[in-house]
DSSP file (Angstrom, degrees, kcal/mol; ACC not computed):
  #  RESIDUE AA STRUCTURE BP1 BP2  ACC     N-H-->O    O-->H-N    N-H-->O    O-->H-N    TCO  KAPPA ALPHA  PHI   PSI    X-CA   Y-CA   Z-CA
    1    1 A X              0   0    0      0, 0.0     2,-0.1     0, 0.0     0, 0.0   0.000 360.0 360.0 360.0 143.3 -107.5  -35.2   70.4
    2    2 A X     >  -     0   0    0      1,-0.1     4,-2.4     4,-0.0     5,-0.1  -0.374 360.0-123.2 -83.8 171.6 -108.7  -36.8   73.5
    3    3 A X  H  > S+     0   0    0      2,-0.2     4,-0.7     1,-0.2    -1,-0.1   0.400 106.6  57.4-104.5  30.0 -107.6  -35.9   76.6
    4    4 A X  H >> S+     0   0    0      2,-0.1     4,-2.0     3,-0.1     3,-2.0   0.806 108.3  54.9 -89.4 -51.6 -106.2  -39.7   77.7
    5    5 A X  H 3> S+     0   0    0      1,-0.3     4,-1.6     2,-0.2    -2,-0.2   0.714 108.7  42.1 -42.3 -41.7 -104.3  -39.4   74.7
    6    6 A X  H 3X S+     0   0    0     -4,-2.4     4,-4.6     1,-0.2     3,-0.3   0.864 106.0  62.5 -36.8 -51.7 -102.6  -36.0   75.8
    7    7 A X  H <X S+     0   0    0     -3,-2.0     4,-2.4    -4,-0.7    -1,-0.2   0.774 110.7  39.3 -72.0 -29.4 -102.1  -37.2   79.3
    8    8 A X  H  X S+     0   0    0     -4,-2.0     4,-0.8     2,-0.2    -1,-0.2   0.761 108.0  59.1 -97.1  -4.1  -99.6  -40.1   77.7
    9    9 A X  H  X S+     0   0    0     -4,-1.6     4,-2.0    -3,-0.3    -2,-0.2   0.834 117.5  43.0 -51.3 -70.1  -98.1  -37.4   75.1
   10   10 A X  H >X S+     0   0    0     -4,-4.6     4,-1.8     1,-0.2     3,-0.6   0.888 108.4  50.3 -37.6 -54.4  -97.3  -35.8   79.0
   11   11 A X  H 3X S+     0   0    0     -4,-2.4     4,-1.9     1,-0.2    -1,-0.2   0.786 112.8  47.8 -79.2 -33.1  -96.3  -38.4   80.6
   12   12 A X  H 3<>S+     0   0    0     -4,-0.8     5,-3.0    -5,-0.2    -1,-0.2   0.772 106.8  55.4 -52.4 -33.2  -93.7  -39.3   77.8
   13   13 A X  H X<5S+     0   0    0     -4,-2.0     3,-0.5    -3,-0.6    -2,-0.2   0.760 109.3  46.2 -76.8 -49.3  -92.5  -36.2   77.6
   14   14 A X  H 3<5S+     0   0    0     -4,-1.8     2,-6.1     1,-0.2    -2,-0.2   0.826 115.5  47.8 -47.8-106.8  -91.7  -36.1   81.6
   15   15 A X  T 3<5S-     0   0    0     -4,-1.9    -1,-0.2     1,-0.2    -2,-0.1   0.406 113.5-118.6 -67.7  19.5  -90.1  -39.6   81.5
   16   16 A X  T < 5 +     0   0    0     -2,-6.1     3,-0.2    -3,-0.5    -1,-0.2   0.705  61.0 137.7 162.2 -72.1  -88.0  -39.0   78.6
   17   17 A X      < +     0   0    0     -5,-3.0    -1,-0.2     1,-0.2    -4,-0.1  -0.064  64.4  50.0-124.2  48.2  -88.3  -40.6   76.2
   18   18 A X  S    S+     0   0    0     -5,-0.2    -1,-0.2    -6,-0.1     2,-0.1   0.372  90.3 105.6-128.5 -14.9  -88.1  -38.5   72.9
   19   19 A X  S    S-     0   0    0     -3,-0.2     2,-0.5    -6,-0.1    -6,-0.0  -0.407  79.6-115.0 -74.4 163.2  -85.1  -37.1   74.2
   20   20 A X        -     0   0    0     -2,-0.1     2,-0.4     1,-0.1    -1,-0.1  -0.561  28.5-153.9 -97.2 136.2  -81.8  -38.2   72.8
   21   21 A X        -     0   0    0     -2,-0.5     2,-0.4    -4,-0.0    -1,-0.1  -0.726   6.7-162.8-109.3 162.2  -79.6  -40.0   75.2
   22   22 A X        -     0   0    0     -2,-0.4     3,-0.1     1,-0.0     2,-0.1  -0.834  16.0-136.1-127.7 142.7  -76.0  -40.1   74.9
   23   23 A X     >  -     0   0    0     -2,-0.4     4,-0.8     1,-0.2    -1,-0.0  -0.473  24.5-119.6 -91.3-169.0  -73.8  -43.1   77.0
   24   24 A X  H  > S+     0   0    0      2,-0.1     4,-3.1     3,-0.1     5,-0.3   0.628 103.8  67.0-101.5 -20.3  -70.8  -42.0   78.7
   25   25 A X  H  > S+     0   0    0      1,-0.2     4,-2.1     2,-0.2     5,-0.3   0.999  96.2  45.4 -60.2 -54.0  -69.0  -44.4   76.5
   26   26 A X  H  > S+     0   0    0      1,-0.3     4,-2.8     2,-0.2    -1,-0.2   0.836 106.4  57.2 -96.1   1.8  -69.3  -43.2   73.7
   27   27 A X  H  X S+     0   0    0     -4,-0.8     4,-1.1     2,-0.1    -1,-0.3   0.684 109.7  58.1  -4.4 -54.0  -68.5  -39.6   74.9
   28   28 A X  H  X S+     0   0    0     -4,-3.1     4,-1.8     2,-0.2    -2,-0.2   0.956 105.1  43.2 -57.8 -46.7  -65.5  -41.5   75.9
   29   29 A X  H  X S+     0   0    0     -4,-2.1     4,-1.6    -5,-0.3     3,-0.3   0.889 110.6  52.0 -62.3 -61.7  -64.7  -42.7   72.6
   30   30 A X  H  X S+     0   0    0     -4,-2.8     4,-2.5    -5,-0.3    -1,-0.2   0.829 108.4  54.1 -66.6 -27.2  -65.2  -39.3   70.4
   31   31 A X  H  < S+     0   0    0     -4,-1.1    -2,-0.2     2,-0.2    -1,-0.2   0.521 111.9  41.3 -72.1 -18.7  -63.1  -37.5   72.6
   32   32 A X  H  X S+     0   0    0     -4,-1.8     4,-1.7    -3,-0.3    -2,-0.2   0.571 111.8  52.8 -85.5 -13.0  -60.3  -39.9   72.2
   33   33 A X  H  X S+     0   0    0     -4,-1.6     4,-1.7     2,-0.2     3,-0.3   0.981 113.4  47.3 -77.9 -56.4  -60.8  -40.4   68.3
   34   34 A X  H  X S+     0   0    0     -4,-2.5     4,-1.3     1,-0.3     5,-0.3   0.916 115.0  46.8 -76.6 -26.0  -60.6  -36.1   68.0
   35   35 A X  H  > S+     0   0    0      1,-0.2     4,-2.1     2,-0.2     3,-0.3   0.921 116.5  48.5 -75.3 -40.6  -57.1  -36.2   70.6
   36   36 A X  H  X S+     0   0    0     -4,-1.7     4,-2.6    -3,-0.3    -1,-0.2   0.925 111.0  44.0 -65.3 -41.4  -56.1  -38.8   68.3
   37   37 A X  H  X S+     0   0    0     -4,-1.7     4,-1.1     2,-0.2    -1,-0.2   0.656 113.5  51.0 -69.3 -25.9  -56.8  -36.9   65.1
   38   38 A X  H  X S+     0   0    0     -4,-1.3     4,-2.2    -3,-0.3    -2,-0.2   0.789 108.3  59.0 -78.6 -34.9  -55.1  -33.5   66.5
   39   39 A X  H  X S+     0   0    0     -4,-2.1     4,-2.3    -5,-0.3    -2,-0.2   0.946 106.3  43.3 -56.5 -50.8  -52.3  -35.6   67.2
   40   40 A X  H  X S+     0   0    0     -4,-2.6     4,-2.6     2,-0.2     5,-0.4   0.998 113.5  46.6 -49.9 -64.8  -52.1  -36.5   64.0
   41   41 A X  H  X S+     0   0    0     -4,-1.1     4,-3.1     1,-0.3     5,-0.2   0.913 110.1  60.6 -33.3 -64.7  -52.5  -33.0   62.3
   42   42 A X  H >X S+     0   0    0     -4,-2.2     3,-1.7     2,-0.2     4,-0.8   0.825 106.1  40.4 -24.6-104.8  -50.2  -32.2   64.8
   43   43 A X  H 3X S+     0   0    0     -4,-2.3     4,-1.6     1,-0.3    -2,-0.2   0.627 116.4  53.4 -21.5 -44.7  -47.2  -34.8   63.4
   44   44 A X  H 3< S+     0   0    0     -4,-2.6     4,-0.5     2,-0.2     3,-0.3   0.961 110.8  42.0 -67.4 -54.5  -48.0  -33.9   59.9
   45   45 A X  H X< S+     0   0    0     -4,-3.1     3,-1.2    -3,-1.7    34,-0.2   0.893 115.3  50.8 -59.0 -44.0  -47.7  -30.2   60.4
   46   46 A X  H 3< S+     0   0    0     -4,-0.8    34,-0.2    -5,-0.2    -1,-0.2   0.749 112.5  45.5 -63.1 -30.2  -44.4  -30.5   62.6
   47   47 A X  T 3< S+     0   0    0     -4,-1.6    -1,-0.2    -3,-0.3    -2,-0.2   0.469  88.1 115.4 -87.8  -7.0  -42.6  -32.8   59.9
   48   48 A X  S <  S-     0   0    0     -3,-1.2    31,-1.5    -4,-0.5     2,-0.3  -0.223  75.3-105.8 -78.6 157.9  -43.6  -30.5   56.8
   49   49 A X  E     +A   78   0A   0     29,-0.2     2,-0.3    30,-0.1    29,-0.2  -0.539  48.5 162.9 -65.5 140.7  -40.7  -28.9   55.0
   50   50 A X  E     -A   77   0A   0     27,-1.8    27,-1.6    -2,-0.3     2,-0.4  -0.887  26.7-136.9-144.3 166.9  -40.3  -25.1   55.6
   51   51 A X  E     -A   76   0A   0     -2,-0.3    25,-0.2    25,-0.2     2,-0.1  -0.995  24.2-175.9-146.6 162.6  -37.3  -22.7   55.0
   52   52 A X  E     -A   75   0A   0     23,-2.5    23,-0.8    -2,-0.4     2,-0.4  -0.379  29.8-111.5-140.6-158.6  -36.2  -20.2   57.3
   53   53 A X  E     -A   74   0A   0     21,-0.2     2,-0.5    -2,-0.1    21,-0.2  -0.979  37.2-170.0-144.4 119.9  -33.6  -17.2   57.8
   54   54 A X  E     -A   73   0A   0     19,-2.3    19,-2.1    -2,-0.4    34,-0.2  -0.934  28.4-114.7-128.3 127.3  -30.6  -17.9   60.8
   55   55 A X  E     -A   72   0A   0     -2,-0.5    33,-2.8    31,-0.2     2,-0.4   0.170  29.8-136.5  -9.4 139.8  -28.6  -15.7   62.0
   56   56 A X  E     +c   88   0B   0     15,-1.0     2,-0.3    31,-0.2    33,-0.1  -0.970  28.5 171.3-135.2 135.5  -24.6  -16.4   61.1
   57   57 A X  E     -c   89   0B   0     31,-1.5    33,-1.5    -2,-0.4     2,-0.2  -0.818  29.4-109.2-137.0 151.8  -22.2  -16.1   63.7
   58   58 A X  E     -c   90   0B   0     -2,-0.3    33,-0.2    31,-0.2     3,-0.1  -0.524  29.0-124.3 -82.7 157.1  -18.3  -16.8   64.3
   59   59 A X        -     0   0    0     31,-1.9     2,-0.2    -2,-0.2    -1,-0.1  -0.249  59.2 -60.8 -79.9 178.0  -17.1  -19.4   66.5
   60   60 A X  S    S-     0   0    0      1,-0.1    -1,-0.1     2,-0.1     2,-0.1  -0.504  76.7-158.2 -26.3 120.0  -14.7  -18.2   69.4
   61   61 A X        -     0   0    0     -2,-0.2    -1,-0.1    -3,-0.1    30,-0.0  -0.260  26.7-100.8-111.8-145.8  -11.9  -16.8   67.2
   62   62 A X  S    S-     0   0    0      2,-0.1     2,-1.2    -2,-0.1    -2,-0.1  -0.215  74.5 -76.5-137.9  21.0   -8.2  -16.1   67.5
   63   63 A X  S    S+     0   0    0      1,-0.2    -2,-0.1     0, 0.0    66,-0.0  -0.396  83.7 133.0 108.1 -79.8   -8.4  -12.1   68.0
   64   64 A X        -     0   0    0     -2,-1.2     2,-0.3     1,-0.1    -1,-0.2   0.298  66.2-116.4  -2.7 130.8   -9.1  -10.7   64.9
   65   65 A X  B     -E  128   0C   0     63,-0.6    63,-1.2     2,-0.0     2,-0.2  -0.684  42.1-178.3 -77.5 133.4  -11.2   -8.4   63.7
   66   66 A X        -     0   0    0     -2,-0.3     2,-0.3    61,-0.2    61,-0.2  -0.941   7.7-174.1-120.7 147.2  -14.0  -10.6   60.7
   67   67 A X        -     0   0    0     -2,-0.2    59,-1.1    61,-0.0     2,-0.1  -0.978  14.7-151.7-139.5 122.8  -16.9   -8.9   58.6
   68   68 A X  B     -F  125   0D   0     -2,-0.3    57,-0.3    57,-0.2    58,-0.0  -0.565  21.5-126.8 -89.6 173.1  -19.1  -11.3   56.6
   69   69 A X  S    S+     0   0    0     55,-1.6     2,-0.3    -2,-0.1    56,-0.1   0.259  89.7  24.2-108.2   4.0  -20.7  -10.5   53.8
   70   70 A X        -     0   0    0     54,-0.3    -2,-0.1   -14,-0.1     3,-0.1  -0.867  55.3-152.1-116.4 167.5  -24.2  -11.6   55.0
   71   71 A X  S    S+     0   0    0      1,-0.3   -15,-1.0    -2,-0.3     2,-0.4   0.500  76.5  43.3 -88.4 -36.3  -25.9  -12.1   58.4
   72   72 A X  E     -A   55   0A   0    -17,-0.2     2,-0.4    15,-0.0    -1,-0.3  -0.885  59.1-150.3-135.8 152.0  -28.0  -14.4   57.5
   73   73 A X  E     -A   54   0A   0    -19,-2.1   -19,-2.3    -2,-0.4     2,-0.2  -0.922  20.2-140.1-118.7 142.3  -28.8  -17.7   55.7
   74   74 A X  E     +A   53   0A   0     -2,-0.4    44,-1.2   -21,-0.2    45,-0.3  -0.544  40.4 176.8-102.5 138.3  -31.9  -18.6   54.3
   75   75 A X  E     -AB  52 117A   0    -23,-0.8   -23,-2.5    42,-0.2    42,-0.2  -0.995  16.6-138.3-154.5 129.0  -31.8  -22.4   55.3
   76   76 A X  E     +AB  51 116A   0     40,-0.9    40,-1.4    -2,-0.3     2,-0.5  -0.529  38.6 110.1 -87.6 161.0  -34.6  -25.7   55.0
   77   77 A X  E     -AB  50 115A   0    -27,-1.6   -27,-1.8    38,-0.2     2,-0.2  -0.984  68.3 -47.8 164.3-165.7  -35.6  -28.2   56.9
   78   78 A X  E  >  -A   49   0A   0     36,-1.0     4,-1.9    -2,-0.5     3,-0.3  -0.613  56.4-112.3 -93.1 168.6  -38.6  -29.5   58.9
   79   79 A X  T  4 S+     0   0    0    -31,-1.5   -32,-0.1   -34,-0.2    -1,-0.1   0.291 113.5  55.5 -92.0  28.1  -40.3  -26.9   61.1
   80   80 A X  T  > S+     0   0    0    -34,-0.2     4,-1.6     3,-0.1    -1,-0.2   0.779 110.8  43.9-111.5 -24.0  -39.1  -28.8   64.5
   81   81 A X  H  > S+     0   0    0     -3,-0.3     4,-1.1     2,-0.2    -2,-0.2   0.527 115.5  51.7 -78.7 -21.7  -35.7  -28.7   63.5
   82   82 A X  H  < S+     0   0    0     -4,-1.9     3,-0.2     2,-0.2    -3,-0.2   0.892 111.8  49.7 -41.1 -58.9  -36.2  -24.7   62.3
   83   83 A X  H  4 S+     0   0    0     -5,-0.2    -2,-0.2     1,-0.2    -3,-0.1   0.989 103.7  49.8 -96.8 -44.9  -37.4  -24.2   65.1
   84   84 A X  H  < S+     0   0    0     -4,-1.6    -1,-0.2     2,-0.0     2,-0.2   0.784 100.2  99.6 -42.9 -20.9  -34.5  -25.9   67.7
   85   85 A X     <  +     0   0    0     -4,-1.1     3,-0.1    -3,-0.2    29,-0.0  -0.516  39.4 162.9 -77.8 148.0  -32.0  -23.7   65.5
   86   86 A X        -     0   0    0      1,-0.4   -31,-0.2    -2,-0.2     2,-0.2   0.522  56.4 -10.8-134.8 -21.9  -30.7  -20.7   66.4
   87   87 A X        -     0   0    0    -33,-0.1    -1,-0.4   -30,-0.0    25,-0.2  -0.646  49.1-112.1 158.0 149.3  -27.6  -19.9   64.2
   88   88 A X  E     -c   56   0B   0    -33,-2.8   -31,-1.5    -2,-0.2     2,-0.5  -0.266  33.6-145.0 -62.4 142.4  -25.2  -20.8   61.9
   89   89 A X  E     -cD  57 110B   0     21,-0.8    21,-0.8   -33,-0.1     2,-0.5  -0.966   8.5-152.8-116.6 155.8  -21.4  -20.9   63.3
   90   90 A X  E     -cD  58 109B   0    -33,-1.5   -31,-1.9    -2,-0.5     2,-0.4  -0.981  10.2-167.2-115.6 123.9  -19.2  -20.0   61.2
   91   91 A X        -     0   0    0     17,-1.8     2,-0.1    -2,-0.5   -30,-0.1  -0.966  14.2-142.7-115.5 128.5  -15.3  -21.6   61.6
   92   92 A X        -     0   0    0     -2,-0.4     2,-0.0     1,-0.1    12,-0.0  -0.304  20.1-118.1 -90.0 174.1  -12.3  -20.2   59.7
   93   93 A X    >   -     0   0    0      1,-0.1     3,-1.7    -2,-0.1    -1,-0.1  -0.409  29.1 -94.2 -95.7 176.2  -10.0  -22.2   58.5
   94   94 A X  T 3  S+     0   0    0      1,-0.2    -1,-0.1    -2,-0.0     3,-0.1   0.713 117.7  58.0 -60.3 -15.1   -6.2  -22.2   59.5
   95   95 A X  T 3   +     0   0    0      1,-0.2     2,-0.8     2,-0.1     3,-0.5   0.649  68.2  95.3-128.4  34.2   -5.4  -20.6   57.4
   96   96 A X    <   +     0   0    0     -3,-1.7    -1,-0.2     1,-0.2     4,-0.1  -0.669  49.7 121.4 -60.6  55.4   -7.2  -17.4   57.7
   97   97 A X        +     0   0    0     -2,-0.8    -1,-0.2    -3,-0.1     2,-0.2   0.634  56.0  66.2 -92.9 -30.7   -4.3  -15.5   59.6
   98   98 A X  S    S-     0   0    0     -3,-0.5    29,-0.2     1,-0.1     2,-0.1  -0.599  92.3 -98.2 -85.8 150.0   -3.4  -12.3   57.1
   99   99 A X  S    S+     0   0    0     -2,-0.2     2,-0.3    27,-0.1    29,-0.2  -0.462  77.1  91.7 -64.2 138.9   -6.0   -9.4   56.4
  100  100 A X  E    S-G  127   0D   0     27,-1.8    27,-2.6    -2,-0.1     2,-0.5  -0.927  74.0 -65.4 157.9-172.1   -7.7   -9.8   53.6
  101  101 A X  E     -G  126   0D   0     -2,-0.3    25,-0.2    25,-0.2     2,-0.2  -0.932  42.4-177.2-124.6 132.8  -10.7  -11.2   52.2
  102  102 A X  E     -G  125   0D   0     23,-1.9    23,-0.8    -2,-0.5     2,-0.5  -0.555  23.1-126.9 -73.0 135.4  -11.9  -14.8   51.9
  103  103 A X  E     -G  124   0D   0     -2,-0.2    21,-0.2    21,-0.2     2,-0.2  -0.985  19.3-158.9-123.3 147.4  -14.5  -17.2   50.6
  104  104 A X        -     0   0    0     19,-2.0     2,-0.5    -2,-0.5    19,-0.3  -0.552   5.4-159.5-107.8 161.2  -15.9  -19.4   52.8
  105  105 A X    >   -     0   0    0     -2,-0.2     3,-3.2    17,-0.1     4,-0.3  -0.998  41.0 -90.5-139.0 138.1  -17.6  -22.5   51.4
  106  106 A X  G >  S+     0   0    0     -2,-0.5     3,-1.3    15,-0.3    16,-0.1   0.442 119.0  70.5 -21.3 -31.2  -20.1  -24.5   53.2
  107  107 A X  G 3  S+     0   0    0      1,-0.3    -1,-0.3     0, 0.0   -16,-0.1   0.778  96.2  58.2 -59.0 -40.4  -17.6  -26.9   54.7
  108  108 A X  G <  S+     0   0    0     -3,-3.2   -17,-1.8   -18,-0.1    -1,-0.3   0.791  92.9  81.3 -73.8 -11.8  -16.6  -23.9   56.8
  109  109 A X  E <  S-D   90   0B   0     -3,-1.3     2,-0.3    -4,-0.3   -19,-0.2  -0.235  70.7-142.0-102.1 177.6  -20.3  -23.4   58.3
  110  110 A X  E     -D   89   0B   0    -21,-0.8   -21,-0.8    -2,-0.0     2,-0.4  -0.579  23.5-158.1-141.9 148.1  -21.6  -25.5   61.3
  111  111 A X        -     0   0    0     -2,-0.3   -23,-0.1   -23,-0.2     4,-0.1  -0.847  17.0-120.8-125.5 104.2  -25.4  -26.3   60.6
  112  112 A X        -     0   0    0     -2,-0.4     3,-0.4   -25,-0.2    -1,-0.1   0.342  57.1 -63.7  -7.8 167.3  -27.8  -27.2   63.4
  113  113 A X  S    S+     0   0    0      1,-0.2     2,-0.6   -32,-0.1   -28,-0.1  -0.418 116.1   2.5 -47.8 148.1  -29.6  -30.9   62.9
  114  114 A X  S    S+     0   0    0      1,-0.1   -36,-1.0   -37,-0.1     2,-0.2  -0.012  94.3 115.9  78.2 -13.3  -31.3  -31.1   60.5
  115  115 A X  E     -B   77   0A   0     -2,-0.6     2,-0.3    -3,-0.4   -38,-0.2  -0.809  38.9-160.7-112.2 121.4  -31.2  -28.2   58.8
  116  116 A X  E     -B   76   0A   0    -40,-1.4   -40,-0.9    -2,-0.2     2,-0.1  -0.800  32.5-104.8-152.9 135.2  -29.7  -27.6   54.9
  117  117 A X  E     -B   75   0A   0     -2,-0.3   -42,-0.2   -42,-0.2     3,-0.1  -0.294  31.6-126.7 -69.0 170.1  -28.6  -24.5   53.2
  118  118 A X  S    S-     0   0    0    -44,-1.2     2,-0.3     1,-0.6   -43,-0.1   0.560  84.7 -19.7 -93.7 -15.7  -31.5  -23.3   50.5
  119  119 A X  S    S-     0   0    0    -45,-0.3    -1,-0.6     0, 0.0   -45,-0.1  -0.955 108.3 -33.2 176.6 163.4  -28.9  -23.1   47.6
  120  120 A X        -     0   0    0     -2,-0.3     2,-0.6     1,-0.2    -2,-0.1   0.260  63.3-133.9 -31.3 128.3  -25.1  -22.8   47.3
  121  121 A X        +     0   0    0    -48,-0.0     2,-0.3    -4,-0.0   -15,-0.3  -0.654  29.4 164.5-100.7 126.2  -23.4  -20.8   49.9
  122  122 A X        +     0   0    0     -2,-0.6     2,-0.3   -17,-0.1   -17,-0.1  -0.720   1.5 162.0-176.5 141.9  -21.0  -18.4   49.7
  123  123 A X        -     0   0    0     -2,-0.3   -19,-2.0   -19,-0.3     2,-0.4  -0.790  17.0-154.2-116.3 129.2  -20.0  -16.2   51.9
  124  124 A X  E     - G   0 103D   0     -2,-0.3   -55,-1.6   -21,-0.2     2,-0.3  -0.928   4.4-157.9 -99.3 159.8  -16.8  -14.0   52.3
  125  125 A X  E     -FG  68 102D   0    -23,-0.8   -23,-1.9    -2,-0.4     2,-0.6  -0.930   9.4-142.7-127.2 165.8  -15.4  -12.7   54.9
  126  126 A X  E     - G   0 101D   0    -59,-1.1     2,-0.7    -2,-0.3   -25,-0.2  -0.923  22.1-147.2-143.5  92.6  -12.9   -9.5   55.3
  127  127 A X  E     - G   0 100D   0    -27,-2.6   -27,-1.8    -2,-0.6   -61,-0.2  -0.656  14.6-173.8 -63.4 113.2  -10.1  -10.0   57.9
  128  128 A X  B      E   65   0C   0    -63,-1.2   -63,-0.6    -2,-0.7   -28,-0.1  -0.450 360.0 360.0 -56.2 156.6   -8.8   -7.1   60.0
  129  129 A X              0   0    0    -65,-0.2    -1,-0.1    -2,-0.1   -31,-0.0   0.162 360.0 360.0-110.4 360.0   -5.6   -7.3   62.6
């Protein structure tokens, strides 16, 4: 090779211009299209169905000693409503007052938003004075 050619191989190489330029735009651009795309991913993942295990608990009661026959219920729903829920309440009915033992039926349970037993509930409880 001659050596003008070299010297404008150099001088290109200085000024430039075989490297790859990037704008700031469109920096701009891919870095909102991937926040946009996490966002999504994001929505999708938060809305999917999941099932979970919650604590089950009595409301205030009326003095009485109660013993369920679980703690906990295995329960579906999306995994942002799983995850704002915290327990089941359990309310007895009126006419729970004598010792003895009960079934309880869904009606009696309280359920967070959103949130669905996984199958048929039933529960007793075993009143004490």
């Amino acid at each position: 090779m001659n050596r003008k050619h070299l010297e404008q191989e150099n001088d290109r190489l200085e000024n430039g211009e075989y490297a790859v330029r990037r704008s700031r735009r469109s920096n701009i651009i891919a870095a909102v299209v991937c926040l946009v795309l996490a966002f999504c991913v994001w929505l999708v993942v938060m809305n999917a169905q999941d099932t979970a295990y919650l604590p089950v608990q009595f409301q205030e009661g009326n003095g009485t000693t109660c013993v369920l026959s679980a703690t906990s219920l295995e329960v579906k729903g999306t995994v942002t409503a799983i995850k704002r829920a915290d327990r089941i309440i359990v309310v007895l009915p009126d006419t729970v007052t004598a010792p003895g033992t009960y079934v309880l039926t869904e009606q009696n349970l309280l359920f967070p938003d959103g949130v669905r037993p996984v199958e048929d509930v039933y529960l007793t409880v075993t009143v004490a004075p």
